[in-house]
C-alpha positions as CSV (number, residue, x, y, z in Angstrom):
1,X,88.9,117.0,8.4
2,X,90.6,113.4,7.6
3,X,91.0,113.3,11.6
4,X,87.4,113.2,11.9
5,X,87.6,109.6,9.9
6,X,87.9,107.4,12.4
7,X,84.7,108.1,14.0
8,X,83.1,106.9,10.7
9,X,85.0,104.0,11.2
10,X,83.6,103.0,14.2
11,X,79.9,104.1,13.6
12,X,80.5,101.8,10.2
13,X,81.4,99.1,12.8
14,X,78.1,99.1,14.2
15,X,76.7,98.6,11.1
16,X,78.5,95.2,11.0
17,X,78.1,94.2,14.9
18,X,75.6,92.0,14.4
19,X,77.6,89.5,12.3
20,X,79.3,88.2,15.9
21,X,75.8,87.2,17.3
22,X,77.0,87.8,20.8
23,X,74.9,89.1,23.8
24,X,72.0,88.4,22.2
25,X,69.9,89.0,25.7
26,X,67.3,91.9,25.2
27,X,68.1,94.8,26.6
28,X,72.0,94.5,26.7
29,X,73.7,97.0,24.9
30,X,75.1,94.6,22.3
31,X,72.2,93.9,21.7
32,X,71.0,97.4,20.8
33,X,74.0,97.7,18.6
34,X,72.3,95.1,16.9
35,X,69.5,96.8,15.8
36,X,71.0,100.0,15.0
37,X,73.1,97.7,12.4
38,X,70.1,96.3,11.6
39,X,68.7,100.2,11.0
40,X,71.4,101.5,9.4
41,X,71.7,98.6,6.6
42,X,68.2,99.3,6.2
43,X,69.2,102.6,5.7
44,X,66.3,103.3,8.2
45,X,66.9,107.0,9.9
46,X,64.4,106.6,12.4
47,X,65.7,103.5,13.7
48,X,69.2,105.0,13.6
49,X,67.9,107.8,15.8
50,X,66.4,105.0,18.2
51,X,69.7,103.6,18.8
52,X,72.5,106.3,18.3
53,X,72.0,110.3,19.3
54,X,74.4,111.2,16.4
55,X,75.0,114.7,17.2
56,X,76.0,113.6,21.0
57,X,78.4,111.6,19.5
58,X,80.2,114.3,16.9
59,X,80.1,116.6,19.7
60,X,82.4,113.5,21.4
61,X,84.5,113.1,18.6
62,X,85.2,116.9,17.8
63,X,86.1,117.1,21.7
64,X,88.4,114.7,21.8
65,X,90.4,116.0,18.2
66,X,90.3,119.3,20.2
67,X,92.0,117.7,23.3
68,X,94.5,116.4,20.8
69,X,95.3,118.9,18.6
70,X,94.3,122.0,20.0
71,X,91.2,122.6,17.7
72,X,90.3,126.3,18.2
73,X,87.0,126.8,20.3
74,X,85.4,129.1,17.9
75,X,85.0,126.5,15.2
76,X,83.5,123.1,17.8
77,X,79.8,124.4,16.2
78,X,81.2,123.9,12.8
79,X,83.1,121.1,13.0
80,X,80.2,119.3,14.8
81,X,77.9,119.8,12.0
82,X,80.1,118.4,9.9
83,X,80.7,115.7,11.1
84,X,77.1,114.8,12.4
85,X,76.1,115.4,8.3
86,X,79.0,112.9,7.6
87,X,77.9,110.4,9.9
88,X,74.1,110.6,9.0
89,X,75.8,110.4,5.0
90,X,77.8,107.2,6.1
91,X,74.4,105.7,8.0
92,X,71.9,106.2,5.4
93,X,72.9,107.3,2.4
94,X,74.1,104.3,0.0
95,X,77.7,104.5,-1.1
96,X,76.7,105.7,-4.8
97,X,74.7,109.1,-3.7
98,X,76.5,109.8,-0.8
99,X,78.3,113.2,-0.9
100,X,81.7,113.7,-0.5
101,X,81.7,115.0,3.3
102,X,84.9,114.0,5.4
103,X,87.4,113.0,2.4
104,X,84.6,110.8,1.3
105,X,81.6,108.9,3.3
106,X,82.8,105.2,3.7
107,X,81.3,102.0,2.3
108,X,80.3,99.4,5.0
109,X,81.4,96.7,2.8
110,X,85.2,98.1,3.1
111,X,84.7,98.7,6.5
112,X,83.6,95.6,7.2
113,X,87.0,94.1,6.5
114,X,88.5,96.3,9.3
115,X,86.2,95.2,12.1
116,X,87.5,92.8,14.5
117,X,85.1,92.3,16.8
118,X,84.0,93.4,20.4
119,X,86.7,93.9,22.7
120,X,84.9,94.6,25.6
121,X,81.5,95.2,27.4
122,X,81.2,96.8,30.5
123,X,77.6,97.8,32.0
124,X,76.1,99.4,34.7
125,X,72.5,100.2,35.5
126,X,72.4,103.6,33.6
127,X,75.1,103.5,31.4
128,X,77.9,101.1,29.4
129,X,80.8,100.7,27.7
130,X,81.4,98.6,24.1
131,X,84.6,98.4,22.7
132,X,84.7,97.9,19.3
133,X,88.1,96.3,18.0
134,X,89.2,98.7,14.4
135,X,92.2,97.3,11.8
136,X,93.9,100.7,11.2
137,X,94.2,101.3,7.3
138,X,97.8,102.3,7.2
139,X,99.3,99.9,9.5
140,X,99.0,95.9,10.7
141,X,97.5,97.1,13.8
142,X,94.2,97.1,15.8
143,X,92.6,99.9,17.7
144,X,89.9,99.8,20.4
145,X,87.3,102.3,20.8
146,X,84.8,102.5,22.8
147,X,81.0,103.6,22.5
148,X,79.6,105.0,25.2
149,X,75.9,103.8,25.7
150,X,73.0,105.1,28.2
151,X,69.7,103.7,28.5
152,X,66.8,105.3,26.6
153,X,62.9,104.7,26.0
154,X,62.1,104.0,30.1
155,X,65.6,101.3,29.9
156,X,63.7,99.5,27.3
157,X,67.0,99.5,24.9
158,X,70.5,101.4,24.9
159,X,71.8,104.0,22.9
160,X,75.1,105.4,21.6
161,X,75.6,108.9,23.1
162,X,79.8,109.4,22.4
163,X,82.7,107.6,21.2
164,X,86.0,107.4,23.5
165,X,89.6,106.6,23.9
166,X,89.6,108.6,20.0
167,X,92.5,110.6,21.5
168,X,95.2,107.8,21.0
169,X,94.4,107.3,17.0
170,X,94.4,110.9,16.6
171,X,97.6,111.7,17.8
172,X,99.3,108.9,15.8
173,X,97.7,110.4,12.9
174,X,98.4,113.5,13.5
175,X,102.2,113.4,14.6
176,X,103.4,112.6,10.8
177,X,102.1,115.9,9.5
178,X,103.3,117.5,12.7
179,X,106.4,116.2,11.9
180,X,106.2,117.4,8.6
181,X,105.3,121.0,9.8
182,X,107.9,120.8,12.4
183,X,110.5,120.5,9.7
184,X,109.3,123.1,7.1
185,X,109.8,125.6,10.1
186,X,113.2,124.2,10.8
187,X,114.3,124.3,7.0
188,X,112.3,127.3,6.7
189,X,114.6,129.6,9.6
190,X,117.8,128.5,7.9
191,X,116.9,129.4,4.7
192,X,116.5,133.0,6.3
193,X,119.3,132.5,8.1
194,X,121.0,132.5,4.7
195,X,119.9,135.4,3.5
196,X,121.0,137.0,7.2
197,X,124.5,136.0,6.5
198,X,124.2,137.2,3.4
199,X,123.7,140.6,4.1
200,X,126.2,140.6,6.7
201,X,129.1,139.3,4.9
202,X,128.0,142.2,2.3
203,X,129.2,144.3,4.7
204,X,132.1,142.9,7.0
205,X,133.4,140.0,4.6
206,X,133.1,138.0,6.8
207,X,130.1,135.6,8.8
208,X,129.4,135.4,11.9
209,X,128.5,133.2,14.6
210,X,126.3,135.7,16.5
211,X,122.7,135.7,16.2
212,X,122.3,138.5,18.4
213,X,120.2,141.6,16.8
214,X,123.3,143.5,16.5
215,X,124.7,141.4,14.2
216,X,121.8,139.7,12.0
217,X,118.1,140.4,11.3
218,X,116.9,137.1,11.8
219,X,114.0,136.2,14.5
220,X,114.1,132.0,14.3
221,X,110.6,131.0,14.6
222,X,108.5,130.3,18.0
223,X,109.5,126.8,18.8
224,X,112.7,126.9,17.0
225,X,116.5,126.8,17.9
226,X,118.9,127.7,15.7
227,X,122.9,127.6,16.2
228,X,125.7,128.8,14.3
229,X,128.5,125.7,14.9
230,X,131.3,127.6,13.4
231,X,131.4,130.7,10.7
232,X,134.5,133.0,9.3
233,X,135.5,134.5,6.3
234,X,135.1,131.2,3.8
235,X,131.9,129.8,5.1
236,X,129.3,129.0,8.0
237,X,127.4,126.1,9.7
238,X,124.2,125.7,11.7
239,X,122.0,123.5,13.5
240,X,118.1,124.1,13.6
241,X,115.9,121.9,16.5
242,X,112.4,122.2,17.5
243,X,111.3,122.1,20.8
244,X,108.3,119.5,19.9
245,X,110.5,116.7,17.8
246,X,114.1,115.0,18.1
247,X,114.7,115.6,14.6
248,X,117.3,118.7,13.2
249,X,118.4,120.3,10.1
250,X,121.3,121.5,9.1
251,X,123.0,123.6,6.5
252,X,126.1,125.0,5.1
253,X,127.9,127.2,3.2
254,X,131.4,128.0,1.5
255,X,133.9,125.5,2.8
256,X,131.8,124.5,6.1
257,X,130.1,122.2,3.5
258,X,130.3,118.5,4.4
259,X,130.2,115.5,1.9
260,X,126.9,115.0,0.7
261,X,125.2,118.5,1.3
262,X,124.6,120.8,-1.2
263,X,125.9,124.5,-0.3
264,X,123.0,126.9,1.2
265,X,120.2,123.5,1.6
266,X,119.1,122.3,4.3
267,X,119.1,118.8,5.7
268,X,117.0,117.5,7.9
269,X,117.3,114.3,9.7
270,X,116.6,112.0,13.1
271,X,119.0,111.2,15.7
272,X,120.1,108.0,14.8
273,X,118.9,107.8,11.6
């Protein structure tokens, strides 16, 4: 669910717009997010509602972590209510009582140090555009999202109906666990690639470099290469890639064993690295 943060981020940001004092022309959408700061320091639900259809906008952000990391279909009802609960809990609930929903409802006061500023407005009759300037926690970086805004109550004000452009931020964090996963498979083939050779040596006294049925009972993973670089009586080497990264593993056994690697472990690294 830590994916899901982000959008908390930049619904906290609107709690803190109205600190720039910009656009301060009735009826502009800055102006609107404004008052919905204005609401949701109050901790006033109603006025939140006025100004921001919250489940529009968890529908928005579960789409878009769907887009990126192919979110199943059957759990977007879920995952919206979840979120929608965690963005009412980060609105209106003060930091003290709030539950712990998506790894923990944020406090505006730490989010405030993260916001840095509008980026952009851009406005039509019926609908706009705010970009709202984030400092990512992890990294000296900013991010830009923007909220997507139609007019409500006859055009007498705007509202927040989705949050965009989530899809970059999501896939940066994402891709370290990826990585992660990508290389427990990798290390995760060779280690039954061990047990493969294994057996067949039981019985030939010798490896091998096939990996053809025949030979071994070993099905590498979906997504994963593996190749046997050189094997014989006194030991074996092999390669594992994945089809979604640039890193490998390798690993070793008997004599194959280069400096530095322990015998029957594998190694993972990046080219160039």
């Amino acid at each position: 669910m830590s994916r899901f943060r982000l959008a908390l981020l930049a619904i906290g940001a609107l709690a803190i717009a109205g600190a720039l004092r910009l656009h301060r022309v009735r009826r502009s959408p800055v102006y609107s997010l404004q008052r919905l700061a204005d609401a949701a320091r109050a901790k006033d639900r109603r006025g939140v509602e006025q100004y921001l259809d919250v489940r529009r906008v968890a529908e928005s952000v579960v789409d878009a972590a769907a887009e990126s990391s192919g979110q199943e279909e059957g759990t977007r009802p879920l995952l919206v209510t979840v979120v929608e609960q965690s963005m009412w809990t980060a609105l209106t609930d003060s930091p003290a009582t709030a539950p712990d929903m998506v790894g923990g409802a944020p406090d505006f006061r730490s989010l405030s140090r993260r916001y840095a500023g509008i980026a952009d407005v851009e406005q039509r009759e019926r609908v706009a555009r705010v970009g709202v300037r984030l400092r990512l926690e992890d990294v000296d970086s900013t991010l830009v999202v923007h909220l997507r805004m139609e007019r409500a109550d006859g055009g007498g004000h705007w509202r927040v109906v989705g949050v965009e452009d989530l899809a970059p931020y999501l896939h940066a964090s994402l891709e370290p666990r990826l990585e992660r996963a990508y290389e427990l498979e990798m290390r995760s083939d060779l280690r039954n690639l061990v047990n493969s050779e294994g057996a067949y040596f039981a019985g030939h006294g010798t490896y091998t470099q096939s990996l053809s049925r025949g030979d071994l009972t070993y099905d590498p993973t979906p997504g994963v290469s593996v190749t046997i670089l050189e094997a014989g009586r006194d030991g074996w080497r092999a390669v594992a890639r994945h089809q979604q990264t640039t890193a490998e593993c390798r690993i070793a056994v008997g004599t194959a064993v280069p400096p530095g690697d322990a015998a029957g472990q594998p190694k993972c690294s990046r080219p160039g690295r």
